[in-house]
C-alpha positions as CSV (number, residue, x, y, z in Angstrom):
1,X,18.6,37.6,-16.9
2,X,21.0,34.2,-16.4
3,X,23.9,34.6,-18.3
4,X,26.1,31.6,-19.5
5,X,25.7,29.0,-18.0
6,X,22.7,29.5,-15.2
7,X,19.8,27.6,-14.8
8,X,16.8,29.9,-15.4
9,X,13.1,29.8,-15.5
10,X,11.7,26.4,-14.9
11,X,13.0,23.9,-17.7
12,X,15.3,22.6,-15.6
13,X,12.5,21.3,-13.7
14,X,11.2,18.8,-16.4
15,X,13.0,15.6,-15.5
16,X,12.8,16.1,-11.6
17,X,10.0,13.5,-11.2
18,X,11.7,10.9,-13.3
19,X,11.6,7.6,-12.5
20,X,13.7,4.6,-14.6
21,X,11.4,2.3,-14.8
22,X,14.1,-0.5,-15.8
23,X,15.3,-0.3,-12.1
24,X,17.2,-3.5,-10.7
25,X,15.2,-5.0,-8.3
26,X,17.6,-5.0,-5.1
27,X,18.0,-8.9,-3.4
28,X,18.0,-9.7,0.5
29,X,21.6,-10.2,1.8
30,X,22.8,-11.5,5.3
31,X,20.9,-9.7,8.3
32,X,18.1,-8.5,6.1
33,X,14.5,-10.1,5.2
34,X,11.2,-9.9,2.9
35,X,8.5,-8.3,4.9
36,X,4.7,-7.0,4.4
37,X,3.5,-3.5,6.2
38,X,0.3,-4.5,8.2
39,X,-0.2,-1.2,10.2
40,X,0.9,2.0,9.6
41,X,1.7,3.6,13.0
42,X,3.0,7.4,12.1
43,X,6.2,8.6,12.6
44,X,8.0,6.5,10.5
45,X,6.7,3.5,12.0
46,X,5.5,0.6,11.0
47,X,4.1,-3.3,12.5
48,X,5.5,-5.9,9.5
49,X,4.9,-9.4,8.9
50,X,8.6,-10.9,8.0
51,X,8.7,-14.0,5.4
52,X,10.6,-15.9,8.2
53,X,6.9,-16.0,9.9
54,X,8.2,-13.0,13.2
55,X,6.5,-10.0,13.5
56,X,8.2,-6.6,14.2
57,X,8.2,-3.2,14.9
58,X,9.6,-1.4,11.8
59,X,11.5,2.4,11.5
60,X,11.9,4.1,8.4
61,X,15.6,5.1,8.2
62,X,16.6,8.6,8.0
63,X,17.1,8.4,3.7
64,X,14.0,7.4,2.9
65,X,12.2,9.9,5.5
66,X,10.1,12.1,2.8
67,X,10.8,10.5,-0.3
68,X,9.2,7.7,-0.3
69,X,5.8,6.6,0.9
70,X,4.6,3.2,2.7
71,X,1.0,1.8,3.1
72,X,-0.5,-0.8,4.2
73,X,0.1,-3.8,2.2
74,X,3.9,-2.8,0.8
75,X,6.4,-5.1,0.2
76,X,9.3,-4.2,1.7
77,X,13.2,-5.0,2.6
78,X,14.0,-4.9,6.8
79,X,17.6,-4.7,7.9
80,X,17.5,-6.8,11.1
81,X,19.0,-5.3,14.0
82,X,21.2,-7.8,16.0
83,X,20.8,-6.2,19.6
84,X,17.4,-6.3,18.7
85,X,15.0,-8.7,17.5
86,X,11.8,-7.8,17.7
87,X,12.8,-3.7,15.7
88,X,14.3,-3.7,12.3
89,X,14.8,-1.0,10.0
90,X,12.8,-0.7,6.3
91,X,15.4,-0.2,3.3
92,X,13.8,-0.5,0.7
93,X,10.2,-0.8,-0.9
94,X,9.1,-2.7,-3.9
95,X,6.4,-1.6,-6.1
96,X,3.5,-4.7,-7.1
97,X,5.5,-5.8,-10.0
98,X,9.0,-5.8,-8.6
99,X,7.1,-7.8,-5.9
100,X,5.8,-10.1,-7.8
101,X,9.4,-10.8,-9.9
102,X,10.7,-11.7,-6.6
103,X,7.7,-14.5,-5.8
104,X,8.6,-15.7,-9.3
105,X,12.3,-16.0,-8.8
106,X,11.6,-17.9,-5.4
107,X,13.3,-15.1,-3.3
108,X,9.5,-14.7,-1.1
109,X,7.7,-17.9,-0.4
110,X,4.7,-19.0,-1.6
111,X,3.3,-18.7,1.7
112,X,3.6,-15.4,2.1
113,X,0.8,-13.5,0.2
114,X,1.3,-10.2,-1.4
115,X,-2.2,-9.4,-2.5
116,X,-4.1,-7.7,0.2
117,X,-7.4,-9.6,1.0
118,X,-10.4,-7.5,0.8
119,X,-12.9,-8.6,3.9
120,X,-15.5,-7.4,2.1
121,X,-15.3,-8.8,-1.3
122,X,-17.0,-12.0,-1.1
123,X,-20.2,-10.2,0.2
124,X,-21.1,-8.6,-3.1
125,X,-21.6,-12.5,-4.1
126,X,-24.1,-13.1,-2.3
127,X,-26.6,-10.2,-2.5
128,X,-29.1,-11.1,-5.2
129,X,-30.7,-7.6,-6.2
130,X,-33.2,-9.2,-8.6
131,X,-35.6,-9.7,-5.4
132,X,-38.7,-8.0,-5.4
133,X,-40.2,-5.3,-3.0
134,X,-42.8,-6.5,-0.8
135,X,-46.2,-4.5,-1.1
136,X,-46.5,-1.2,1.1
137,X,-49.4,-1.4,3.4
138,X,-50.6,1.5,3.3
139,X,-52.9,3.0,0.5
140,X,-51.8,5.0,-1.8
141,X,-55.2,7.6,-2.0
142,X,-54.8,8.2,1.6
143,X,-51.3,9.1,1.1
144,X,-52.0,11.7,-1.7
145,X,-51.3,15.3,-0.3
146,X,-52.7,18.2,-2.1
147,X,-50.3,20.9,-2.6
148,X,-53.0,23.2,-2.8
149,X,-53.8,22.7,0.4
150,X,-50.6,23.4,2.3
């Protein structure tokens, strides 16, 4: 049995998964940029879309390496490498509505979208299901099996 003052059992456990959901949203400084994942390659890397219109090959750093999770279509903050251009590192990540605080304080363009565009949603428009069958061909006596018969 614990004595004094030693964790036991498992109500120490409660408030491991909290998250504070008032959170200050963190702001771009020099060397670092807005950018949108577009392809998630595995092992920690990623192809993003920056807000200053260059595409890159992004690395999760080491911190962030199982504990926090990036898919397609995050918003996230890329520390710039100077030797490098075209590699930057990811940061940070920002959840939709942290995402959309920054489009409304002007820190990401208008330009630069943050909803992911479904390819596919403008074809449910324009199927019309209300269209009738045509008529089958064939007649529906002949078709008739008798169960007997089998």
């Amino acid at each position: 049995m614990p004595k004094g003052n030693q964790k036991g059992g498992k109500k120490h456990k409660r408030n491991k998964n909290f998250t504070n959901e008032n959170k200050s949203v963190r702001i771009k400084e020099e060397g670092q940029e807005y950018a949108k994942v577009s392809k998630c390659k595995g092992n920690c890397r990623f192809d993003v879309e920056c807000c200053d219109g260059k595409s890159r090959a992004a690395i999760l750093c080491g911190g962030m390496r199982k504990r926090k999770f990036i898919n397609q279509g995050d918003v996230v903050l890329v520390s710039i490498r100077e030797w490098q251009d075209s590699v930057c590192d990811i940061i940070d990540t920002y959840d939709e509505s942290q995402a959309k605080k920054l489009k409304q304080e002007k820190h990401i363009p208008e330009s630069f979208k943050l909803e992911e565009d479904n390819p596919y949603g403008d074809l449910n428009d324009d199927i019309d299901f209300e269209s009738e069958m045509p008529p089958s061909s064939s007649d529906s006596s002949d078709s008739e099996v008798d169960l007997d018969d089998i």
